[in-house]
N, C-alpha and C positions, 0 to 999 in steps of 0.2 A: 708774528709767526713766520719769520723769511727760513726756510730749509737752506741749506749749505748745500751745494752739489754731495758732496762724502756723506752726509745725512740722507739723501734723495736717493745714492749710490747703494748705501747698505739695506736701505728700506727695499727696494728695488731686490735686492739679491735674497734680502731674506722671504717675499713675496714669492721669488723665483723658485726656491725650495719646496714651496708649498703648491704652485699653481703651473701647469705642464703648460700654458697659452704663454704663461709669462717666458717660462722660459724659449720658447720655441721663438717668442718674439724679440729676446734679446739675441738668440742664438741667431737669427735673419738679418736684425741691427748689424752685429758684428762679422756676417759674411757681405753684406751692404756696405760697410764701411771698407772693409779690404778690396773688393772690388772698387771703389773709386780710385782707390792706389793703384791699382794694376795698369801696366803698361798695355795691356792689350784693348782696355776700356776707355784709355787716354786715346787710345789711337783710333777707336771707333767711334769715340763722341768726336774726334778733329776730322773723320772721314764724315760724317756725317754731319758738321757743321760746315764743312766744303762742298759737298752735294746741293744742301740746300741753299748756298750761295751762288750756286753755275745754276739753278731751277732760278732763280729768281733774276738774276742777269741774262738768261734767256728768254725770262717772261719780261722782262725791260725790254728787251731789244724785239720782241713781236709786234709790243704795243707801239714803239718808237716808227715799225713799222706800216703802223695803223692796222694790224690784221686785229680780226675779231676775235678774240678767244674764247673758247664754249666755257659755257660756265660750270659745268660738271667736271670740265678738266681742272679746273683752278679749286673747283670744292675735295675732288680728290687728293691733290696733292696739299691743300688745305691739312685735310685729315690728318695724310701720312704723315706730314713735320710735325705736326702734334702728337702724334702717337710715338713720333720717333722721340719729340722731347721728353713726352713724360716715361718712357722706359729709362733714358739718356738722366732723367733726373730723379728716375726715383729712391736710387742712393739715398740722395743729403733729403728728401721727402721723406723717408722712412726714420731716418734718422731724426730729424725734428717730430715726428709723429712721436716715437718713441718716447724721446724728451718729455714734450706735453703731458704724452700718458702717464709719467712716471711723475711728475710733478703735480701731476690732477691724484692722482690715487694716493699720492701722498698727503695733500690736503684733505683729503676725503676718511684719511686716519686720523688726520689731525683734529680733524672735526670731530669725529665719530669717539675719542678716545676724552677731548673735552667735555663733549655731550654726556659722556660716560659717569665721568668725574662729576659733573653738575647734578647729575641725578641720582649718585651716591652722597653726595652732601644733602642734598632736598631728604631722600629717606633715614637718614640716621636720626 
């Protein structure tokens, strides 16, 4: 039972028809996707992966000095690059979320339509 992307594709769209979540979640997929292309998003995940390379060549050169560094300052900016990656990634995140979904709910017809079949042969 392997789906074809074009089989997952149309299954997907004809779900879309019917179910306003699907749609609204393909419609985020595809404004998710065009933002990773955009120049403006290119230049704010490069400003932001410079940022956190002068934070942490700065936090080299404290330690290198032997200064003690609190530890709620390093747990802060801990956070912050984390927070900064996961907005910075949730593009290609939402995009593989998508996928998934779309190939679990696919299966989940596939099953259910077998099932189907089985238990119209069982009562005739």
């Amino acid at each position: 039972m392997t789906e074809t992307p074009e089989e997952v594709a149309d299954f997907v769209a004809e779900r879309a028809k019917k179910d306003p979540r699907v749609r609204q979640t393909i419609r985020d997929a595809h404004l998710f996707d065009s933002l990773k292309e955009h120049e403006g998003w290119k230049r704010l995940r490069e400003h932001a992966e410079g940022d956190r390379e002068r934070f942490f060549d700065k936090l080299a050169r404290r330690l290198m000095k032997g200064e003690t560094i609190p530890q709620d300052w390093v747990d802060f900016h801990r956070g912050f690059y984390q927070g900064v990656e996961w907005i910075l990634g949730h593009p290609e995140q939402a995009e593989a979320s998508l996928e998934a979904a779309a190939r679990k709910a696919w299966r989940m017809a596939q099953e259910e339509r077998v099932s189907q079949e089985a238990e119209e042969a069982y009562t005739r």
